[in-house]
N, C-alpha and C positions, 0 to 999 in steps of 0.2 A: 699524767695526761688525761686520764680516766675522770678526776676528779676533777680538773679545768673545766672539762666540758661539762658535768655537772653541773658549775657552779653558774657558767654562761649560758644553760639553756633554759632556766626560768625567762633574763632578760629577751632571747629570741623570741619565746612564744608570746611576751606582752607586745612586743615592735609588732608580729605578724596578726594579734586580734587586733590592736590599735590601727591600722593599715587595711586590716579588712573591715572595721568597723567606718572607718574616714571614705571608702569605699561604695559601702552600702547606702550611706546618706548622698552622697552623690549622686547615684544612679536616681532614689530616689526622687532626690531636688528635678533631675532631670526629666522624668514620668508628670512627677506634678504639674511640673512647668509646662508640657507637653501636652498634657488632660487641658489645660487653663488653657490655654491656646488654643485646640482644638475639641471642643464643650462634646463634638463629637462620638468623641474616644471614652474610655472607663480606665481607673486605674482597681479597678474590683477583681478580683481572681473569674467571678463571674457576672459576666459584665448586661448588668441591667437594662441596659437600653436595645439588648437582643432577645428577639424568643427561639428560643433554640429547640427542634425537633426533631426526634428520634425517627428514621422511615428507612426501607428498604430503597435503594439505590437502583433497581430495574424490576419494579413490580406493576407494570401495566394491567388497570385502565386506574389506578390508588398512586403510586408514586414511581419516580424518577430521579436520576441526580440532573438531569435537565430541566427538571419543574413539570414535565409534561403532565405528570398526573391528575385527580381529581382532587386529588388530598393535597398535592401541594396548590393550589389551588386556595383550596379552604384554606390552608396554612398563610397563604397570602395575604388572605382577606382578614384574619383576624389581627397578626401581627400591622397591619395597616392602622385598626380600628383601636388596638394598643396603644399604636404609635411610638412601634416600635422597630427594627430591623428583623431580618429572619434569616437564622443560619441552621444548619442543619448537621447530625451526624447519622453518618450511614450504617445499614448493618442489616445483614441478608434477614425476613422474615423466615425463622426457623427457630426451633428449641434454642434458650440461651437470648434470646431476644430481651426480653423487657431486665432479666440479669445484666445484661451487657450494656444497658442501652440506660432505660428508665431508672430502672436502681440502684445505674453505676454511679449516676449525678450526672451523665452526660448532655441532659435536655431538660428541658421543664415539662415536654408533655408527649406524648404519643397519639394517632390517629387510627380509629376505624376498631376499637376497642370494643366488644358484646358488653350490653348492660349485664351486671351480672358477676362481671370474671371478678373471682377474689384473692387474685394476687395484687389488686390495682384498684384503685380510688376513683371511680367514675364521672363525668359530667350526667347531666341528663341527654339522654340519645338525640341525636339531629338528622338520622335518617333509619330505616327500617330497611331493610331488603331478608332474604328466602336463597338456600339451595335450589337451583333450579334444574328440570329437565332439559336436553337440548337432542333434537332428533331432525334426521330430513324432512322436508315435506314430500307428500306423499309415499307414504312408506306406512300406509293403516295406522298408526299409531294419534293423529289429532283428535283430541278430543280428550286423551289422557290428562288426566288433572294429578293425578297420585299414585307411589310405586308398589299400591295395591291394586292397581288394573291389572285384571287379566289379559289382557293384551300384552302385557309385556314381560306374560311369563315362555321360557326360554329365550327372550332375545339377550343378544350380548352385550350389557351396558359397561362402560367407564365409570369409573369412582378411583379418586384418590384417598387410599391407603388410610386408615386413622382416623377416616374424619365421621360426622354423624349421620350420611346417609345411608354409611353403608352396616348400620344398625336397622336401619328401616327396610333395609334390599335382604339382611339376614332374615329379619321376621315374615317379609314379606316371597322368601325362597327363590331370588335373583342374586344368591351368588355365585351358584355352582358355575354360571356359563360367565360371570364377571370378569372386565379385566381388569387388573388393580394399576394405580400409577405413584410414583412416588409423592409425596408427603412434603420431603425435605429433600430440595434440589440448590445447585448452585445455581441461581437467577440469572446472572449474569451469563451461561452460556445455555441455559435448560430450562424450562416451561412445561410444567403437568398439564394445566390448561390448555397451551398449545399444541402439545402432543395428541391430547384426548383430542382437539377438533380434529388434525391430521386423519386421524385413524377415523372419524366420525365420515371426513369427506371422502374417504380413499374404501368406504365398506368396510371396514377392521371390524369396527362396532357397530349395534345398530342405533346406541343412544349411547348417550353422558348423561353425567350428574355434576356439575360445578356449581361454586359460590355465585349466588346472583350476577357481583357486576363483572366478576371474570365471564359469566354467560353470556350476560349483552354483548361485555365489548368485544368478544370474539364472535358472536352470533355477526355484528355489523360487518366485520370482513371476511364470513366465511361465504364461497363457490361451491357448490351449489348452496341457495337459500336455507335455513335451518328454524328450526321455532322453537323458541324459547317458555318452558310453563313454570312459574314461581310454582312450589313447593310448599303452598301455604294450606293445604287443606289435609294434609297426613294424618291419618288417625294411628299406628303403629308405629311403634318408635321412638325417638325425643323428636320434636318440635324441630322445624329445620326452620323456622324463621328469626330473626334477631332485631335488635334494637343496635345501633350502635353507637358507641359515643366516642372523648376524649379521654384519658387517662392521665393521672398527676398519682406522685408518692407521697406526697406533701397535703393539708388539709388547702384550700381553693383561698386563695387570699382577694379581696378587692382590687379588681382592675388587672388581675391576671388575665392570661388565654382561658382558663378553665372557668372563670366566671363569666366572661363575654359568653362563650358557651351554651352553661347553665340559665343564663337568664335573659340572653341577646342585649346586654349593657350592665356595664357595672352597676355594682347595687352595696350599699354598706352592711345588709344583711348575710353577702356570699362569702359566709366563713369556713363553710364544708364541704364536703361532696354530698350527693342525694344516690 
């Protein structure tokens, strides 16, 4: 019996490739047919006539899975100017991001990138912004420009954890009374940004330190009034202002998003990053 079955399971296994082979062209005939009909569609694994981008799913006043953002915004505007569709994959801004995200192959580009970062292939920057201060009015403190003013030595300032200003608050001997906030949060139910205003408006602290447009955008809805100073005059420290741009892992091909970018219209010379 042993040997029967032997002898018949060569012919099984040609019936079952034959069959799955008669199979696969099929399906295909029907993809094709289906692209042809609808000029639409792609039968590409990735599918050309989309710009697909990488962003944080609730990270107000930059992006949203609702589009609210500024970045999706720009995102709009460029896949428009492509002329092409825009789809997006989500994914909390935190360590593992551009891993997960950019150099998985899930997107062709990333937004809101510092000129500079050398894990990522940059456009040239499309906007500038600065760490900013953000403090009540009247509270003595207007007129601070830098977190070497003596004025704001022992006040209780915010700063989130890891980042670069609070290198400039060590040199400058505002950390002792500092309150740190986290770094890496779930977005989706938590906000360092928001928190810091909370405690800002409630007397916790007597100032913050946040990223430029997280300052604006919470500066506009915070009760009472708040001022906001760019952080562009620091002699102590690293540099708290930036450039920033788009990101690709790939060298910038003609008529891509990263060349509209670089040069504000395609160009037959946009074959790298700058």
């Amino acid at each position: 019996m042993a040997n029967f079955a032997g002898r018949k399971w060569p012919w099984q296994l040609s019936w079952c490739i034959f069959c799955a082979g008669v199979g696969g062209m099929v399906a295909s005939e029907e993809l094709f047919a289906q692209a042809v009909e609808r000029p639409d569609l792609s039968i590409e694994l990735i599918d050309p006539k989309v710009l697909r981008v990488c962003a944080d799913p609730h990270n107000m006043p930059f992006s949203t899975d609702k589009g609210e953002g500024f970045e999706n915004k720009l995102a709009e505007l460029f896949a428009e100017r492509l002329g092409k569709g825009l789809s997006y994959t989500w994914y909390p801004q935190a360590p593992g991001f551009v891993r997960n995200t950019l150099a998985a192959h899930k997107c062709d580009a990333v937004m809101g990138v510092s000129q500079g970062d050398d894990l990522l292939q940059v456009t040239n920057p499309y906007y500038r912004t600065a760490y900013a201060l953000v403090f009540k009015q009247g509270r003595g403190l207007e007129g601070v420009e830098t977190l070497g003013d003596p004025r704001l030595k022992g006040k209780r300032i915010g700063v989130v954890a890891a980042t670069p200003p609070g290198n400039n608050m060590v040199a400058n001997g505002l950390m002792a009374n500092a309150k740190p906030y986290p770094l890496v949060v779930d977005t989706r139910v938590d906000s360092s940004a928001a928190a810091m205003m909370h405690d800002l408006a409630t007397g916790e602290i007597d100032a913050g330190v946040l990223w430029g447009p997280m300052a604006g955008y919470y500066a506009g809805q915070a009760s009472p009034a708040v001022t906001v100073v760019p952080l562009t005059k620091e002699t102590t420290g690293p540099r708290l202002a930036y450039r920033i741009a788009w990101a690709c892992v790939t060298p910038i091909k003609t008529g891509s998003a990263c060349s509209i970018v670089r040069f504000g219209k395609t160009s037959p010379s946009s074959t790298s990053c700058c």
